[in-house]
Every structure is written in C-alpha cells, then in structure tokens.
N, C-alpha and C positions, 0 to 999 in steps of 0.2 A: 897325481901322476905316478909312475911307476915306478919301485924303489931304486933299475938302474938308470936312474934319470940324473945328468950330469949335474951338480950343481948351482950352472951356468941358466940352466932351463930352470930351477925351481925360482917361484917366488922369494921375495924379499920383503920383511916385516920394515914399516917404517920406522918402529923401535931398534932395528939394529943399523941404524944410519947414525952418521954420527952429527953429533947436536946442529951443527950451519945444517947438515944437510937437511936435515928433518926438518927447520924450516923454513927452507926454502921448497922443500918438496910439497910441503902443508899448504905453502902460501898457496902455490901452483896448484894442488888437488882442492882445494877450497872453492878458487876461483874457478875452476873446472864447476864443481857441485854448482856453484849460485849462477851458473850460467841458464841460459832462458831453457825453463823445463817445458813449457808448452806453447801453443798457441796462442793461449790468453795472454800470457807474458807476453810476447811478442808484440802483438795488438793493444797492449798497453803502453810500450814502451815507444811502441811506434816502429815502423818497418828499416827507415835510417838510422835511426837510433842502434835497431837489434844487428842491424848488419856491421853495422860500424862496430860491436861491442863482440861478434863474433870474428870479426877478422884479427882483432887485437888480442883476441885470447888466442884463436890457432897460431900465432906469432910467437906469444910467450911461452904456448907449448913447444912449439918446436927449438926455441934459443935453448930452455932449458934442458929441454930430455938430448938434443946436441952437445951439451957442455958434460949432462951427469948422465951418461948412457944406461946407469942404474936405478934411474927413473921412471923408463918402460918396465922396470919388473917390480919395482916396489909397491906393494898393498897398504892402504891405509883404513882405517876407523869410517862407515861410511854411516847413514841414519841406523838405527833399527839394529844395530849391534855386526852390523856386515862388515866384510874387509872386500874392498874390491881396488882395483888396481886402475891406471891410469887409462889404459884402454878401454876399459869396463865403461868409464865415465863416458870417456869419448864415442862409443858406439851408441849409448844409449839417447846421445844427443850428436846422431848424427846426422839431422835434419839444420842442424845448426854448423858440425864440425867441418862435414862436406869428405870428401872420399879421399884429399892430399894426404893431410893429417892423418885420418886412419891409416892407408898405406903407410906412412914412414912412422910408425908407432912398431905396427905389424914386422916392420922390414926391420926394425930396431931388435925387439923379442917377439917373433912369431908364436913362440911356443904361449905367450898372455890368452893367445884366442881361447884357448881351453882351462885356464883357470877359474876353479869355481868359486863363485862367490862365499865367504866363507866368514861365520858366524851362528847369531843363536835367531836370526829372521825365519820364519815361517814359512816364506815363501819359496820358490821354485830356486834350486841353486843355478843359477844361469850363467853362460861364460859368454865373451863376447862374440865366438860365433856363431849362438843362437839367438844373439843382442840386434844382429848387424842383419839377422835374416829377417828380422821386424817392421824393416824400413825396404818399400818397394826397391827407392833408392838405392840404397847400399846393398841391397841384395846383387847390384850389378860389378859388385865389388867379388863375386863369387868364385866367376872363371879364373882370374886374376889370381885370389889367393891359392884355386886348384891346380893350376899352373907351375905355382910356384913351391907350395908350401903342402903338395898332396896329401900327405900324412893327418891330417884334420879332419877332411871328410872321412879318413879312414879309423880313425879316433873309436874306442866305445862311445862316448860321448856324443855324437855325431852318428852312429848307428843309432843308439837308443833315442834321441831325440835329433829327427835329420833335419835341419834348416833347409835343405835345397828343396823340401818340399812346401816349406812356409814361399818361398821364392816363385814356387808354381803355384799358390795360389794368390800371388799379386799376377804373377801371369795371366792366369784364367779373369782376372778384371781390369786385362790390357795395360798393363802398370809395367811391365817389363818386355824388354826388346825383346825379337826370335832371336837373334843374334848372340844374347845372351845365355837363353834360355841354349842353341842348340852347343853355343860352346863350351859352357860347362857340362853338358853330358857326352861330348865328344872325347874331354878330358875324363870324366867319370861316368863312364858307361855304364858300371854297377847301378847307378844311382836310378835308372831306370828300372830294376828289378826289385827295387825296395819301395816299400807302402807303409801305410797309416791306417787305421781304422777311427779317423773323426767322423763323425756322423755329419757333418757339415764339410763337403769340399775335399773327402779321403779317397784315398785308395793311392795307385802309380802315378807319378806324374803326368801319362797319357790321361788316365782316366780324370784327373785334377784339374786337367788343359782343358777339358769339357764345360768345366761344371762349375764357372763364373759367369757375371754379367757378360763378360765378352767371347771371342769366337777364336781359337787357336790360327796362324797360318795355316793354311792344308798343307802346305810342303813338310813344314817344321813336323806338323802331326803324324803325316806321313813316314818320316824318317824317324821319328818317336818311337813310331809302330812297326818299321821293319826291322829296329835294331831288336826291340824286345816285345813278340807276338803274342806271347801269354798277358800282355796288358790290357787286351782287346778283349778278352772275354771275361774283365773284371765286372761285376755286379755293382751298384751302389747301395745305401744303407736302404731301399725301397726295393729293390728288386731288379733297376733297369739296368741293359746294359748301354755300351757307347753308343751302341746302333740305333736303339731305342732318343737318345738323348741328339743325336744329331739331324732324326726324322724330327723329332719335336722342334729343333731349335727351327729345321724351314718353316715350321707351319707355325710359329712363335704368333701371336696377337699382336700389330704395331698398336701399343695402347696410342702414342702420340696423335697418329690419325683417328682412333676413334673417340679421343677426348677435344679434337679440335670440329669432330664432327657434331661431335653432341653439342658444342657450346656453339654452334652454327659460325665457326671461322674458316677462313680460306684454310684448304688444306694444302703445305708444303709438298709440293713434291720431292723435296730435297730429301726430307724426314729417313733418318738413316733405319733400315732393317736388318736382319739378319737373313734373311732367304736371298742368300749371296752366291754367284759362283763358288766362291773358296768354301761356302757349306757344303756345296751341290760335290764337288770335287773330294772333298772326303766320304761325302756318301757312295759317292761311286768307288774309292779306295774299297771301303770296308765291303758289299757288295761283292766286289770281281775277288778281293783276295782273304776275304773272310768269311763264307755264303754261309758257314752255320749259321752265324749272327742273323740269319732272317728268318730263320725258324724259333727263334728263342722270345719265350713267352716271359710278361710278368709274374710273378709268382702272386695268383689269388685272385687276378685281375684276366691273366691270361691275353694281354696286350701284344699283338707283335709289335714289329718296328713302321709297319704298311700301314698300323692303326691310330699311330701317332700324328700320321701327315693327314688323313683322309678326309678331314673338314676343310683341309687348304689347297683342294685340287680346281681351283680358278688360278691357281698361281704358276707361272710356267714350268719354273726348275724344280716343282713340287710333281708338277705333272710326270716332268722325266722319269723322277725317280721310283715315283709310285709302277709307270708302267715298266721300271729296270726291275722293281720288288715282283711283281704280277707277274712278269716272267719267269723270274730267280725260282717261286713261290707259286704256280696258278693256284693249288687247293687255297690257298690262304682265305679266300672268299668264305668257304666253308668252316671257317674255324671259330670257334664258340670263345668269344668275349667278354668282358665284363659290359655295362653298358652306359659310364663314363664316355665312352667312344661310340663313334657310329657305323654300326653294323657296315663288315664292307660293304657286300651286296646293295645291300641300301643306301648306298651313295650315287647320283647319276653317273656322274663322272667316270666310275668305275663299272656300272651298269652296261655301258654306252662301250667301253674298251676294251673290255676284258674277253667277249668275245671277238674281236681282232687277234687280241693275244695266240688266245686257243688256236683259231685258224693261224696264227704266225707259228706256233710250236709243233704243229703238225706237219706242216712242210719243212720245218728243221729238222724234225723225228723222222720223214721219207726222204731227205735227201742224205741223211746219216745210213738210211737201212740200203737203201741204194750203194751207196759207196762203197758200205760192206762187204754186200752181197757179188759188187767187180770184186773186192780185194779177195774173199771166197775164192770166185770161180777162177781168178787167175795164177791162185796156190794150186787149187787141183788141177788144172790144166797142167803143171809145170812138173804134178808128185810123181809122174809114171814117168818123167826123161829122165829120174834119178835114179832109177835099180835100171841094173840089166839082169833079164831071167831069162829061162832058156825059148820062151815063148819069143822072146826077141825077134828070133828068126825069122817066124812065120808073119811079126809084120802086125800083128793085130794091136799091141798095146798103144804101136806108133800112131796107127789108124785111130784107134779113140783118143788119143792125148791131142793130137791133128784136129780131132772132129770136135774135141773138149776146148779148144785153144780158142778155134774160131768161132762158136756158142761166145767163149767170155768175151773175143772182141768186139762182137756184135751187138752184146747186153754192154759193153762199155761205152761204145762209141752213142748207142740210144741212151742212156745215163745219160753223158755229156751234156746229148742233146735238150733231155728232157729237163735237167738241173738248168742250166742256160736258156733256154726258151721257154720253158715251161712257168717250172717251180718259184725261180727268180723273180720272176717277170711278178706272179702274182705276190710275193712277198713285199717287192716293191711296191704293188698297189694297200696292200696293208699297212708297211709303213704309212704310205701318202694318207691313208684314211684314218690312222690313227693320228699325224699329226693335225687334220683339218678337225677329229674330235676336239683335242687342246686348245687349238683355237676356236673352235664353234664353246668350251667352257671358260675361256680366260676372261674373267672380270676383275673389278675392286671386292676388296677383301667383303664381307658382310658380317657384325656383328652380333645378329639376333643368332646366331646360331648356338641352338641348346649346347653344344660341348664344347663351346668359348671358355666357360667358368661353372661351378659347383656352385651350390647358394643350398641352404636348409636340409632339411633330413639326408637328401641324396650325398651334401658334404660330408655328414657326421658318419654316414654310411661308408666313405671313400678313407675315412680315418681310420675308421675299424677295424675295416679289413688292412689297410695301410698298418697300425699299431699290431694285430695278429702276426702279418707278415716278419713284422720287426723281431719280435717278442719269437718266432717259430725260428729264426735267423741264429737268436743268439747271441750277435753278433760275432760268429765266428763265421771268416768268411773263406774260409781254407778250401772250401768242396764248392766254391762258387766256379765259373768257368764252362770248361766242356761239358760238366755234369749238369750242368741247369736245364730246366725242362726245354723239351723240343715241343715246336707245334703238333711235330705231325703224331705227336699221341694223342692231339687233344682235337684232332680232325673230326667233326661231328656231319648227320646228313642233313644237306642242308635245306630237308624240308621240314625240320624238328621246328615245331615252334618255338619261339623265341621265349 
C-alpha cells in the first residue's frame, strides 16, 4: 500500500495481537484453512455433512470478527511460508463461504481486498479481489463492491491484473448474469477500454463476450459496443475480428444432431443452437453501424466475414445475413480466399442470389442519381432569382429561371412517378424472388460438406499458416483495428483460375 496509507488500513501481524487474541484468532484462521478445499472433499464427506459444516464455520466467523473487529485485518502464517489474511481464506473458498460472509468481512476492512499475499511462496502474490474473480459466483459480488468501494478496480493492482475480465470470461460460458455483466460497467465504464493479451479468451470485454462456449445477449453486446467503439475492430490472437466470429458462430455445426444422426437415433428437435435471433441481431448491429468490418480479411487466409457463413446458406437467418453482406459488399464474390472455405461464387445459394442483388443495387443507384439530379435542377432554377443585374429589366434572366423552374418541375413530378410506379414496383418483385430463392434453399443442415472440419495435410497446412500469422503478429496488438487489411485491395478478376 502506499506510504500515506492510515494505519487503520494497513494490515495486522498475528504476532502483534496479544496472547487471548492470537488464539483465538489462530483457532478461527485454522478452522477457516481445514475447511473443504475441493470437491473431492466434499463428495467424501458427503453433501449434508459439508453443508452443515459450512454453515457452522460462516457463524463462527462472523460472532468472532463482530466481537474482535481487528480480525478482518489480521494476517496470519498460511502453508508455503505465506501470510494471508482472513478474507484471503474466505474468497478462496468461496464456493463454500457464499457471498454473506464475504460482503461483511469486506464491509468490516474493505481495504483486505488488495492485500497481497505475503511471504517466501513462488507463486502469484494474489489479493482477494483477484481471488473472488475466480469463482463464476462471486464474480457477481463485482457491481456491489464497485458501487461501494470504487477505489479497487481503480487500484494498480486491479490495472495490472483486472479481474473484471476473468468475470467476462465466465460470461462468454454463460456463467454470469447480463445484469451483472452490464452493471458493473455502468459503474466502471473505463473497464471497457481496458484489455488483455491471453491468447485464449483476450482482448476487451466486447471482444471476450464473443469468444466462449456461449452467445452474449445482443442488447448487452450492443450497449457494450456503443459505449466503447474501438472494441469492435479488435483482432484475436488468429487474425479474426468480432464480425468474422459471429458469421462463424450462425453457421456453427450442431454436432448434437449429427452424432445422433450417425448413431441412427431420433433426432431432438429441441437440440439447442446457436444460429439464434439474438446472433442474427448482433450481426445486423455490426453490419449497419460498423460496415468496415465486412471488408476486413484474415491475415494469410484472406477470409471475410461472407466466408465464414457460406457453407450454412440452407439456414434461414444465415440466408439474411449473407444477402445484408452481398449487398454491404457485391465485389466480395470476386475476392481471392484461402481455400479452408468455399469459394463464394461456387456456392448455389449465392450463385442463384447474388444477381437479384446486383439488379436490386442498380435501381438504388437510379433512384439516388434521380433524386439528385431534381435537387440539381431545382438549385439552379432558384440561382438567377438571387442577384439582381441591370439585365433585370429587360426581363430575360426571369424568363429563363421561369423556363428553368418549370423543366425541374416536370423532371420532378416524372421522378416521382417513375420511383413509385416504376422503380419500386420492380425492387419489390426482387425482394419477392430473392425471398422465394431462401426458401426454394432452406434445408437440414448436411454433414458431408468438405469445409465442416480439416482432417490431414490440409490441417497441418491451416496451422502453418495459422502459427506464421501468430509468430508475424508478435503478439503486439497495438496496430490491430482500422489498419487491418481491407478486402478491397485483395479484389482479384474473377476469371483468374483458382
């Protein structure tokens, strides 16, 4: 702690207690230590048993640290030459303790949470509020202490190693409420502009919420992503960015279905997926208000986000998004890939669509140059009523701004028409025929498809270049972002043989 640190705040050596206290402090920290370290214990001792033996110890802790208030700050003798302190013990079995007892330890000497473990042990000096970020559980203990006790997350300690992002990655495997998740960054907003570089599970908390077993809320993500926009174009230790990652997660493999298929059992319909609305709805967030993100390629692989879904276009909300990317993107077709993925062009699905598209962009493109061209002609119609010059008199300038007026309202009132009866009309029919595409492709997912899984040399090949990328990376990821390659340098023609 810091040398103007009141006395009140520093710890306390069990050695300077006086002899009752020490031990009865001993007894109490002892009993603390032999309390059930794991699961195994537990399961030995029996589930009634363990509970019954945990309620009686959070009982003894709290009569005592209420009677000797100088027992929340006292450190004692722990294995391995450590000194940790009462709460230390308590966080570390807080699967046992339960979140009462920590709170009124906390509430006792808050300042305990940042005491470091102290001695001649090897290990990580750890405090308890990187103890408490350990447990899904008590990670919900978060908002609470930031609420109360702000100065912690703001801690060095807490910079250099931040719990709140061990907390996001019980998040990303569904382990923690939104609720939690959004109200401690409501209270610590910073906390969203701060990263990691673990190669498993790193980067901003946006990017973190991605990249577990499980699927973030879209709202939560969303609101993740407005308060702090630079987390969107973070890269992971491979290359991809979020956009890349949440194309992937629609077009994900239900292994469950196709190990119930192969072993010829009824297949659940129930069988939960991921190509969910709440996927589909952050793909459209990042899309409408992030459109770099669909030109950004893998580094070595040259993947976009369009390339991730493209083996999953039987799937409805797979379809959308691919024909929102084909829009966002047409060239994309033409863009030189690795061949892990499958060729857009060479996909039906996209085959069959993609010229609807075209004809749909082209009538956006004429009803834009249209609109124009009225807002043109009814500037210059309007530029000659704003000077007067001595020609004034004679009447001629009038005459042509008159003869210029009624040209624009003519080409206006035909616009109108032509947007509304025409243009529309066929845009509409494009719609209709690309939706009846979707359905004339909408099946059960299919297995045998080459780009399901890698197998033999083509794996050993995807590591390579995968291990290259890494190793070219650095792992510095400071210049990841807006500078990461765009597609459209790597737009090739698309009659180059493959």
């Amino acid at each position: 702690m810091a040398n103007n640190t009141p006395d009140s705040f520093e710890p306390v050596l069990v050695s300077a207690l006086d002899p009752e206290l020490q031990m009865k402090f001993m007894a109490l920290f002892e009993e603390s230590y032999d309390i059930f370290f794991n699961e195994a214990e537990v399961e030995r001792a029996g589930v009634d048993t363990a509970e019954a033996a945990a309620v009686s110890w959070i009982q003894h802790v709290r009569e005592e640290v209420s009677a000797h208030s100088i027992f929340a700050r006292t450190m004692s003798p722990y294995e391995k030459g450590d000194m940790r302190s009462l709460l230390d013990v308590v966080c570390e079995k807080f699967n046992y303790a339960g979140p009462d007892i920590t709170k009124y330890l906390i509430e006792v000497s808050p300042h305990a949470l940042l005491w470091e473990r102290r001695g001649n042990s090897l290990g990580p000096k750890l405090t308890p509020i990187q103890l408490i970020g350990n447990f899904a559980w008590s990670c919900e203990l978060f908002p609470w202490i930031m609420e109360r006790y702000p100065w912690v997350f703001e801690h060095k300690l807490c910079r250099t190693k931040k719990p709140h992002l061990k907390m996001m990655r019980f998040y990303a495997s569904q382990q923690i409420s939104n609720e939690t998740v959004r109200r401690f960054y409501e209270l610590y907003p910073q906390g969203l502009r701060e990263k990691d570089s673990e190669a498993f599970m790193g980067g901003f908390p946006l990017t973190i919420s991605m990249s577990g077993a499980g699927v973030p809320d879209a709202d939560t993500f969303i609101w993740m992503a407005q308060q702090y926009p630079e987390a969107v174009y973070h890269r992971n230790n491979r290359g991809y960015t979020v956009l890349h990652k949440v194309c992937s997660t629609l077009a994900v493999r239900q292994l469950n279905l196709e190990i119930a298929r192969h072993l010829g059992n009824a297949v659940d319909a129930g069988v939960p997926t991921r190509c969910t609305p709440n996927v589909a709805k952050i793909c459209r967030f990042l899309i409408a208000e992030h459109p770099s993100l669909i030109r950004q390629q893998v580094q070595g692989h040259g993947y976009l986000p369009v390339h991730m879904l493209a083996n999953r276009c039987n799937r409805p909300l797979v379809q959308e998004i691919a024909v929102l990317l084909l829009r966002a993107y047409p060239d994309c077709v033409i863009v030189k890939a690795g061949k892990f993925r499958p060729e857009l062009s060479s996909v039906p699905f996209i085959q069959q669509v993609y010229p609807l598209i075209l004809d749909e962009l082209a009538i956006d493109e004429e009803i834009s140059m249209l609109f124009h061209v009225v807002e043109s002609m009814a500037k210059a119609a309007a530029f000659p009523t704003s000077r007067t010059t001595s020609t004034d008199a004679l009447g001629k300038p009038s005459v042509k701004a008159s003869l210029l007026g009624s040209v624009s309202e003519v080409f206006r009132s035909w616009t109108n028409l032509r947007v509304s009866d025409v243009l529309t009309a066929r845009k509409q029919s494009l719609n209709e025929r690309i939706a009846d595409t979707c359905l004339l492709f909408e099946e059960e997912d299919r297995y045998e498809d080459r780009y399901d899984e890698f197998s033999g040399a083509e794996y050993l090949e995807f590591l390579s270049v995968t291990t290259f990328n890494d190793l070219r990376r650095g792992g510095d990821e400071q210049h990841a972002g807006r500078e990461d390659s765009d597609a459209s340098s790597s737009v090739i023609n698309h009659h180059e043989e493959r």
